[in-house]
N, CA, C and O atoms as a printed pandas DataFrame, in Angstrom:
     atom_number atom_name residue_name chain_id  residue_number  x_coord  y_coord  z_coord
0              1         N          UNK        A               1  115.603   98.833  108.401
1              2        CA          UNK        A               1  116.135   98.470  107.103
2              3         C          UNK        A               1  117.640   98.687  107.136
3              4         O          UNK        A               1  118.113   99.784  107.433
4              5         N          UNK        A               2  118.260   97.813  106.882
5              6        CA          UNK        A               2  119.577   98.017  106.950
6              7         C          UNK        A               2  120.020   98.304  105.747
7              8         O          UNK        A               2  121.142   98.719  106.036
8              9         N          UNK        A               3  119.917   98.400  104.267
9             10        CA          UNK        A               3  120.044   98.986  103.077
10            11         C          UNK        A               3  119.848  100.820  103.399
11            12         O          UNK        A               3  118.985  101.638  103.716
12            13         N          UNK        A               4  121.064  100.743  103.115
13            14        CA          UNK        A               4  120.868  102.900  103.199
14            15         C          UNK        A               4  121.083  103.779  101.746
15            16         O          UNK        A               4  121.142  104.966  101.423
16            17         N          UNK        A               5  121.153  102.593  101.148
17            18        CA          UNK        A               5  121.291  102.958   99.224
18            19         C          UNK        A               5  120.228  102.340   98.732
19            20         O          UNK        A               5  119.708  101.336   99.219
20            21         N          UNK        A               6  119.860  102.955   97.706
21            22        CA          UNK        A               6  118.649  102.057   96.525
22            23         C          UNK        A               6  119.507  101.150   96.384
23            24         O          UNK        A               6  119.148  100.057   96.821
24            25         N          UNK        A               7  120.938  101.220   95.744
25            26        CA          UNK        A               7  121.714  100.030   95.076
26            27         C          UNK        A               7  122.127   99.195   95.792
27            28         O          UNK        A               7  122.378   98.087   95.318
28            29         N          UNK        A               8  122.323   99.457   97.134
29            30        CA          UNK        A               8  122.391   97.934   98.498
30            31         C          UNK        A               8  121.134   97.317   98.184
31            32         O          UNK        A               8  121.097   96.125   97.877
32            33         N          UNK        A               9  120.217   97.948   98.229
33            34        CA          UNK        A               9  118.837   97.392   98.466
34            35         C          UNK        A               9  118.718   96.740   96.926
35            36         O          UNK        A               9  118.958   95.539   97.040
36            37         N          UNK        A              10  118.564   96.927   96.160
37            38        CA          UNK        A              10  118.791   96.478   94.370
38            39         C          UNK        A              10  119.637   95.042   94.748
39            40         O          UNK        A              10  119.037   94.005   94.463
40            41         N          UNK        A              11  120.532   94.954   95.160
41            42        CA          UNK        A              11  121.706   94.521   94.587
42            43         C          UNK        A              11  121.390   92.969   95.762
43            44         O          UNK        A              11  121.894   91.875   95.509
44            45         N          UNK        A              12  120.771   93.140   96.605
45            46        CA          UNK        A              12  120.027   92.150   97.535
46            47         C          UNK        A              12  119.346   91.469   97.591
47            48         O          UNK        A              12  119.372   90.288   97.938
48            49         N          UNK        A              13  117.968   92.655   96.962
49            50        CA          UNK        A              13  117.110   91.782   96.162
50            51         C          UNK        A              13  117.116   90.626   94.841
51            52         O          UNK        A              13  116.434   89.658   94.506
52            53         N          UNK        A              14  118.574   91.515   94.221
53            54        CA          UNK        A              14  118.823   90.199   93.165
54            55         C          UNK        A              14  119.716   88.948   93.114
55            56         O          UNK        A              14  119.825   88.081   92.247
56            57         N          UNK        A              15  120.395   89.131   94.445
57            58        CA          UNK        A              15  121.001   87.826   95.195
58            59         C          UNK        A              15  119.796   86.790   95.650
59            60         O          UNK        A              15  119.648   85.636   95.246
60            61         N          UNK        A              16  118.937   87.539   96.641
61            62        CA          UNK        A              16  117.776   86.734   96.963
62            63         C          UNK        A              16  116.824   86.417   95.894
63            64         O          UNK        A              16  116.241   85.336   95.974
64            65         N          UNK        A              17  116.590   87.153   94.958
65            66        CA          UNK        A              17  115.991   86.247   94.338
66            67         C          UNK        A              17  116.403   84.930   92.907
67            68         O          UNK        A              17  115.789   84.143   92.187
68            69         N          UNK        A              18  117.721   85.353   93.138
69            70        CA          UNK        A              18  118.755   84.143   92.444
70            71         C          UNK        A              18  118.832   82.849   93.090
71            72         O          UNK        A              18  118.933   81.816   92.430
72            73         N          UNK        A              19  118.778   82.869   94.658
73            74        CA          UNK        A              19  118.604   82.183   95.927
74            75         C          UNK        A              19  117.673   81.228   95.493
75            76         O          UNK        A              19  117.835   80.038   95.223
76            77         N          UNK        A              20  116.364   82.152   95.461
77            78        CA          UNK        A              20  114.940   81.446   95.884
78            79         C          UNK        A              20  114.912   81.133   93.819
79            80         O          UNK        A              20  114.192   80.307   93.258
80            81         N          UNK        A              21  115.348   81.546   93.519
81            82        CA          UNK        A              21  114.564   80.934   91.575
82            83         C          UNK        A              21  115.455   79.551   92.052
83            84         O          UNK        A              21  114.731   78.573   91.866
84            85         N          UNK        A              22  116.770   79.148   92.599
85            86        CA          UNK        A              22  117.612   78.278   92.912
86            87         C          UNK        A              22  116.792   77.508   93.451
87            88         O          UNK        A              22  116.215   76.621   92.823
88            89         N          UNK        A              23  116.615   77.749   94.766
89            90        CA          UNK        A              23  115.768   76.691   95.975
90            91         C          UNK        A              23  114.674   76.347   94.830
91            92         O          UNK        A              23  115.055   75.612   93.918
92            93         N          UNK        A              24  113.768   76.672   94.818
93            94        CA          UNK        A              24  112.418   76.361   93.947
94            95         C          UNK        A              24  112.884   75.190   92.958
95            96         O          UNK        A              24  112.281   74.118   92.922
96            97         N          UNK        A              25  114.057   75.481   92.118
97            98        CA          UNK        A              25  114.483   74.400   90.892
98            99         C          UNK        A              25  114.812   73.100   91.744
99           100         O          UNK        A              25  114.582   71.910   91.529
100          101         N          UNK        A              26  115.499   73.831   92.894
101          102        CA          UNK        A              26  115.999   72.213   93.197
102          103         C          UNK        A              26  115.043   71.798   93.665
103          104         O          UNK        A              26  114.759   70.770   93.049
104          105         N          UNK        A              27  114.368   71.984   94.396
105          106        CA          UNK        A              27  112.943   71.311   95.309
106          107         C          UNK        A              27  112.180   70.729   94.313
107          108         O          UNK        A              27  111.415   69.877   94.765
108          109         N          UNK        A              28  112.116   70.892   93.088
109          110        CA          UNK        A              28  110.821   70.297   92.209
110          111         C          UNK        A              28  111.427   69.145   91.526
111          112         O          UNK        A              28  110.743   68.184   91.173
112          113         N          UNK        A              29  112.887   69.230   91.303
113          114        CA          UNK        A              29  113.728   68.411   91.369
114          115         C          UNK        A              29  113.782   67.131   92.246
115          116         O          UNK        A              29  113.457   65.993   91.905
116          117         N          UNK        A              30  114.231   67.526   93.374
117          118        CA          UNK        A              30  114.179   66.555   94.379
118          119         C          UNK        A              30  113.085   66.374   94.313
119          120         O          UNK        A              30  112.998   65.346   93.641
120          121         N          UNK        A              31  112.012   66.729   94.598
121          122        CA          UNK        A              31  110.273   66.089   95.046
122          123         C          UNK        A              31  109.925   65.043   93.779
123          124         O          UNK        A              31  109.157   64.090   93.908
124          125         N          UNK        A              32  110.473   65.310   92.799
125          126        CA          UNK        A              32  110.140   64.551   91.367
126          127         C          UNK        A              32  110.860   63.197   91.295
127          128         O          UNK        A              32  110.344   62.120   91.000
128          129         N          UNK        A              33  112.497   63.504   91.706
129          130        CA          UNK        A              33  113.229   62.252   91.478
130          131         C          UNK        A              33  113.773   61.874   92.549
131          132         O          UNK        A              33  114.169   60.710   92.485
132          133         N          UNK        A              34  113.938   62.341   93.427
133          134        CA          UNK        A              34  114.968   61.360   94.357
134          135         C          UNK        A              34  113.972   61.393   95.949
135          136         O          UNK        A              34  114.279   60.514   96.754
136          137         N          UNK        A              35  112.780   62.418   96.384
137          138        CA          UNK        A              35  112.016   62.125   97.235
138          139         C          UNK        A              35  111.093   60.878   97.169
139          140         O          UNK        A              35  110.672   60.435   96.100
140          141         N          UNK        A              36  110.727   60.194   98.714
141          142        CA          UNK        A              36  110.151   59.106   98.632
142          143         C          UNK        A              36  108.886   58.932   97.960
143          144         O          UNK        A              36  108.520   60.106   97.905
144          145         N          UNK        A              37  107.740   58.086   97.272
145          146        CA          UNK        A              37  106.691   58.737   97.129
146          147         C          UNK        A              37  105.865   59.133   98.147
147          148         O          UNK        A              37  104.855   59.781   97.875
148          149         N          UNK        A              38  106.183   58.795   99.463
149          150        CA          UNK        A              38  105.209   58.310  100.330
150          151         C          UNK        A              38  105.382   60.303  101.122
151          152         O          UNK        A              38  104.447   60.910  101.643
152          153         N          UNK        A              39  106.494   60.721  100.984
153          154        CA          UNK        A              39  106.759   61.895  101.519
154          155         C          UNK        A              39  106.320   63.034  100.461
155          156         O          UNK        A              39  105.926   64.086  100.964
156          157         N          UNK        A              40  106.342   62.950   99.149
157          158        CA          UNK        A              40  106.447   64.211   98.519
158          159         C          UNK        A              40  105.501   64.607   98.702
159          160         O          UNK        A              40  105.657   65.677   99.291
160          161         N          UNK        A              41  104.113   64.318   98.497
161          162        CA          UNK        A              41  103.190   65.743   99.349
162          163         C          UNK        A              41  103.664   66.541  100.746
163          164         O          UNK        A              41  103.590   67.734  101.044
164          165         N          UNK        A              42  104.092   65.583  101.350
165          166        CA          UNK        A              42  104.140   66.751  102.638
166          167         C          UNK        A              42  105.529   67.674  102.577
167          168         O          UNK        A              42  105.876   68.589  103.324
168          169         N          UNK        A              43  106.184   67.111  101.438
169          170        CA          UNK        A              43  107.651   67.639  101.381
170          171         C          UNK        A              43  107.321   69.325  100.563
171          172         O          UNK        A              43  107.839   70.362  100.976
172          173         N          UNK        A              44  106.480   69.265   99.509
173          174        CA          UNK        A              44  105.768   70.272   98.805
174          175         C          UNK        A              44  104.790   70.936   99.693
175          176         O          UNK        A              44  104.384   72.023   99.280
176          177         N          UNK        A              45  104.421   70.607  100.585
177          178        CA          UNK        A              45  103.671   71.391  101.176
178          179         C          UNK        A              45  104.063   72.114  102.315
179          180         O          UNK        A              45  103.619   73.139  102.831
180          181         N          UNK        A              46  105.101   71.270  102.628
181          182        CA          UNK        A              46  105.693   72.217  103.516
182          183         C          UNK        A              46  106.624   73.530  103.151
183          184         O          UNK        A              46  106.619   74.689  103.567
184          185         N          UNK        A              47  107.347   72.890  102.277
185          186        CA          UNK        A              47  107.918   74.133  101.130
186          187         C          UNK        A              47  106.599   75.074  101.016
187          188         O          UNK        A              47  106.873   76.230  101.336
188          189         N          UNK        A              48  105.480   74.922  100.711
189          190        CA          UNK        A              48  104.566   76.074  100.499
190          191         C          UNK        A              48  104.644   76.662  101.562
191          192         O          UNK        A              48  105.221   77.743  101.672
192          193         N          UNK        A              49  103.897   75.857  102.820
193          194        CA          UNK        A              49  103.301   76.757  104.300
194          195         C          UNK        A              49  104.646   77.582  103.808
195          196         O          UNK        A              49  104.580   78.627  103.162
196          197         N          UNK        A              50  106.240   76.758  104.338
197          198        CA          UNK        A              50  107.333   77.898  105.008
198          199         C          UNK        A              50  107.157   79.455  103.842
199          200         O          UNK        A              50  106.574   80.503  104.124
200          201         N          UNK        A              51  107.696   79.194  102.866
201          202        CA          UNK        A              51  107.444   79.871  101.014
202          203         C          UNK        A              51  106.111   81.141  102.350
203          204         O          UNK        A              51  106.383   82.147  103.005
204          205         N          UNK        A              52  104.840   80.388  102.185
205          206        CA          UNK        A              52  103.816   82.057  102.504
206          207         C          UNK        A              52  104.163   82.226  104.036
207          208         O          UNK        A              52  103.441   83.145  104.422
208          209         N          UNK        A              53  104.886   81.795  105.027
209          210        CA          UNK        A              53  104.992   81.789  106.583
210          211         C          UNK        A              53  106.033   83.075  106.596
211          212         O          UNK        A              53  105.956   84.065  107.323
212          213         N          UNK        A              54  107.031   82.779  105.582
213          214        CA          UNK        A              54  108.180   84.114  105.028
214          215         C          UNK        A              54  107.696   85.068  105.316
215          216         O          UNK        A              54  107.922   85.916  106.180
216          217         N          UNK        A              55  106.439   84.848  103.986
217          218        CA          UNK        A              55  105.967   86.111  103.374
218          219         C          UNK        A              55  105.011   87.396  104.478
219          220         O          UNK        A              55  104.804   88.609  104.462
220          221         N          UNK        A              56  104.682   86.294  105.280
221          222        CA          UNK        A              56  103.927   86.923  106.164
222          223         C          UNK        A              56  104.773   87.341  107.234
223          224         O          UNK        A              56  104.176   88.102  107.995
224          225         N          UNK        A              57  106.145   87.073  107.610
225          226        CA          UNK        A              57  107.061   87.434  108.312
226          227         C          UNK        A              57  107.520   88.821  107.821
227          228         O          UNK        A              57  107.641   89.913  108.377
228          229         N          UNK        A              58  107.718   88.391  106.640
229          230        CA          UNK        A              58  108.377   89.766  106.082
230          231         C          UNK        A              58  107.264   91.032  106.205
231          232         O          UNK        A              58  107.545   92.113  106.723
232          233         N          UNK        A              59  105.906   90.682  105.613
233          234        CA          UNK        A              59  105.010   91.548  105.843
234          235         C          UNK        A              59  105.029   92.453  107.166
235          236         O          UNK        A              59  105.113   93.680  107.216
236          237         N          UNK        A              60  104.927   91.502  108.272
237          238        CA          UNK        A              60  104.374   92.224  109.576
238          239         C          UNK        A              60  106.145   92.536  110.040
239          240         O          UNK        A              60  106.180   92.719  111.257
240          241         N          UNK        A              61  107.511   92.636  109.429
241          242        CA          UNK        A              61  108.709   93.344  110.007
242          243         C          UNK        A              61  108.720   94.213  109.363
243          244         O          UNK        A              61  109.423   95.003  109.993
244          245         N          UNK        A              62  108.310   94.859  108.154
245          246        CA          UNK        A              62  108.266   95.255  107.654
246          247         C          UNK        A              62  106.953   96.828  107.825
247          248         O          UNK        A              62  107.129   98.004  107.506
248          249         N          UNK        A              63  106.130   96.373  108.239
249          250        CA          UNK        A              63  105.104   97.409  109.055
250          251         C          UNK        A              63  105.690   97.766  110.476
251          252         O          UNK        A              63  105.548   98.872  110.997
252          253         N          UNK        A              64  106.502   96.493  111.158
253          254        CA          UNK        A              64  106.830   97.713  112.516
254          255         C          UNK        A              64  108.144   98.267  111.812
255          256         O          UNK        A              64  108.404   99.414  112.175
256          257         N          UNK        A              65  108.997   97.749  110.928
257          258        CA          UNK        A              65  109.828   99.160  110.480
258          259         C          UNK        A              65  109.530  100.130  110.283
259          260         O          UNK        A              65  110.178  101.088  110.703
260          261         N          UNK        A              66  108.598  100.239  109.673
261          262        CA          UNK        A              66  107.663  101.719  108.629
262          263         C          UNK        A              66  107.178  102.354  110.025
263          264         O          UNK        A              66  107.111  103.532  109.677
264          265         N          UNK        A              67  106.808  102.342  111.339
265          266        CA          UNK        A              67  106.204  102.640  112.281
266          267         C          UNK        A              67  107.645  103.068  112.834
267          268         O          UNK        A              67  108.008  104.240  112.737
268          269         N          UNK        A              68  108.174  102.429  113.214
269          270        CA          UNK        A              68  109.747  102.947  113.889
270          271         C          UNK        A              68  110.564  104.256  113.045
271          272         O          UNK        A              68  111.031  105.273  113.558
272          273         N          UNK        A              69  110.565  103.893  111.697
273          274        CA          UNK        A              69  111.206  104.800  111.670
274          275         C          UNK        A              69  110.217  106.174  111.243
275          276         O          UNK        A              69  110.796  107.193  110.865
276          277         N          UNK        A              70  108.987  106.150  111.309
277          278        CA          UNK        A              70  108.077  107.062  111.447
278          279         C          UNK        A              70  108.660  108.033  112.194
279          280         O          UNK        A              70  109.053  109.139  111.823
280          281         N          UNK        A              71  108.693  107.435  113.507
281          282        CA          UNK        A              71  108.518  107.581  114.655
282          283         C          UNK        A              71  110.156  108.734  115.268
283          284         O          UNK        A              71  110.368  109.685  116.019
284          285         N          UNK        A              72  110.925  107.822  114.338
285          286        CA          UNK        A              72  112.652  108.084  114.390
286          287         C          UNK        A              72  112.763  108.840  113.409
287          288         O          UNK        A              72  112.503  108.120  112.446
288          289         N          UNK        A              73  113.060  110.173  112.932
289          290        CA          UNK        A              73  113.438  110.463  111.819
290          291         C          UNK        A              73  115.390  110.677  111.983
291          292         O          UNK        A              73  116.038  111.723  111.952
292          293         N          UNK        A              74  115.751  109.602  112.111
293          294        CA          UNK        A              74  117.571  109.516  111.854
294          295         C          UNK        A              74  118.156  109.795  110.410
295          296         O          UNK        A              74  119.245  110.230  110.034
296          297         N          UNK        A              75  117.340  109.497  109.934
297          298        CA          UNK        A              75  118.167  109.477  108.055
298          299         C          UNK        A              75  117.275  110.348  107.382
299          300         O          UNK        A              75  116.116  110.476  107.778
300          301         N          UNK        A              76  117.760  111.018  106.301
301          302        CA          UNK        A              76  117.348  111.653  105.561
302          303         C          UNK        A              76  116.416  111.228  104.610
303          304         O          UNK        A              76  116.791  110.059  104.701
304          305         N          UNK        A              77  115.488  111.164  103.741
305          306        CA          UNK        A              77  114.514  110.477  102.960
306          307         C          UNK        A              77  114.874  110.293  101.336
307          308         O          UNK        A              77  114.209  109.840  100.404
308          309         N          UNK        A              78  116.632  111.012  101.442
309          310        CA          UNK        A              78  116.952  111.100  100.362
310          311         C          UNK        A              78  117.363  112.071   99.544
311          312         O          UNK        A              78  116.777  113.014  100.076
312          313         N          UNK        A              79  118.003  112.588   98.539
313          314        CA          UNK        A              79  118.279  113.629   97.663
314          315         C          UNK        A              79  116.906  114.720   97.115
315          316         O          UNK        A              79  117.263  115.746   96.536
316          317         N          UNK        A              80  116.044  114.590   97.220
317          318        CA          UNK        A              80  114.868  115.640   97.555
318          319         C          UNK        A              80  114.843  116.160   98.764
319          320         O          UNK        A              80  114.432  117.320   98.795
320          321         N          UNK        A              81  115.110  115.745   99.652
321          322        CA          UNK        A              81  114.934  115.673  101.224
322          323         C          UNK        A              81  115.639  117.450  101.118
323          324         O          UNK        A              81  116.599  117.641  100.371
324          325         N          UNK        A              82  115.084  118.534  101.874
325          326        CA          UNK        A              82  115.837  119.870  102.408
326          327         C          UNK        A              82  116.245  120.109  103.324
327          328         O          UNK        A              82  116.855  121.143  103.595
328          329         N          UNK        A              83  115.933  118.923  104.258
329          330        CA          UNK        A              83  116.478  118.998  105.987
330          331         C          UNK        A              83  117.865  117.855  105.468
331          332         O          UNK        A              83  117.948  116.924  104.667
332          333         N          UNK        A              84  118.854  118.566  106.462
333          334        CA          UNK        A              84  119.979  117.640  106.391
334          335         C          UNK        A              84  119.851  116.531  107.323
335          336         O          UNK        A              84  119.028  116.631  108.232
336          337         N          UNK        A              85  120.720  115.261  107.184
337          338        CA          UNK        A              85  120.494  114.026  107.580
338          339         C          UNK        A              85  121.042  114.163  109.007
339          340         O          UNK        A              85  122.088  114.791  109.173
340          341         N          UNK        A              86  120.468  113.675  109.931
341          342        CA          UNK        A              86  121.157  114.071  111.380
342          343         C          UNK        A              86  121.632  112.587  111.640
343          344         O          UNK        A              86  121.542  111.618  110.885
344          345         N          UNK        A              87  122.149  112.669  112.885
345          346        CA          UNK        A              87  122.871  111.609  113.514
346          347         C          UNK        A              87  122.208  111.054  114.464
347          348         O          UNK        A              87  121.631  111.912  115.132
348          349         N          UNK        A              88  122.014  109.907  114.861
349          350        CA          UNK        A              88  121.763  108.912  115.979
350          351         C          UNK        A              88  122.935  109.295  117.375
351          352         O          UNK        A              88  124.088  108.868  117.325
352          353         N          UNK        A              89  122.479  110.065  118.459
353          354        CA          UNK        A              89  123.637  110.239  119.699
354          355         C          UNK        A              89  123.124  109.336  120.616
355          356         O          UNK        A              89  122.065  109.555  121.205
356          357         N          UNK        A              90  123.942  108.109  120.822
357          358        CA          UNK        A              90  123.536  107.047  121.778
358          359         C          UNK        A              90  124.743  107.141  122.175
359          360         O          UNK        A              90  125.148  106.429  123.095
């Protein structure tokens, strides 16, 4: 995870999802008025597969992160945390 703040991580999530409410408007857009008829099913459907292909990307990087940094304890877990945050010596 490259976010080392809640508020990086906040502040990302609401770019991306300004992004994607964006993409989505225009795509229903385009598929409605200016795609061929002969294409817009596959144009919408492919927008879907990619849309859950993401999701499932993100899913499974997201489990070997959680495993890595299991594994790594480099950063602290946060302001509860009583062990101080150590350093990465590479």
């Amino acid at each position: 995870m490259l976010a080392k703040d809640w508020r990086h991580w906040l502040a990302s999530k609401v770019f991306i999802g300004i992004g994607n409410g964006l993409a989505q408007t225009s795509l229903v857009i385009y598929n409605s008025e200016i795609a061929p008829p002969r294409i817009r099913g596959f144009l919408l459907a492919t927008w879907a597969w990619t849309f859950s292909f993401g999701g499932f990307i993100a899913t499974v990087g997201f489990q070997i992160l959680s495993e890595v940094s299991d594994s790594d304890d480099t950063y602290s877990a946060g302001p509860n945390d009583s062990s101080p945050p150590t350093q990465r010596t590479t």
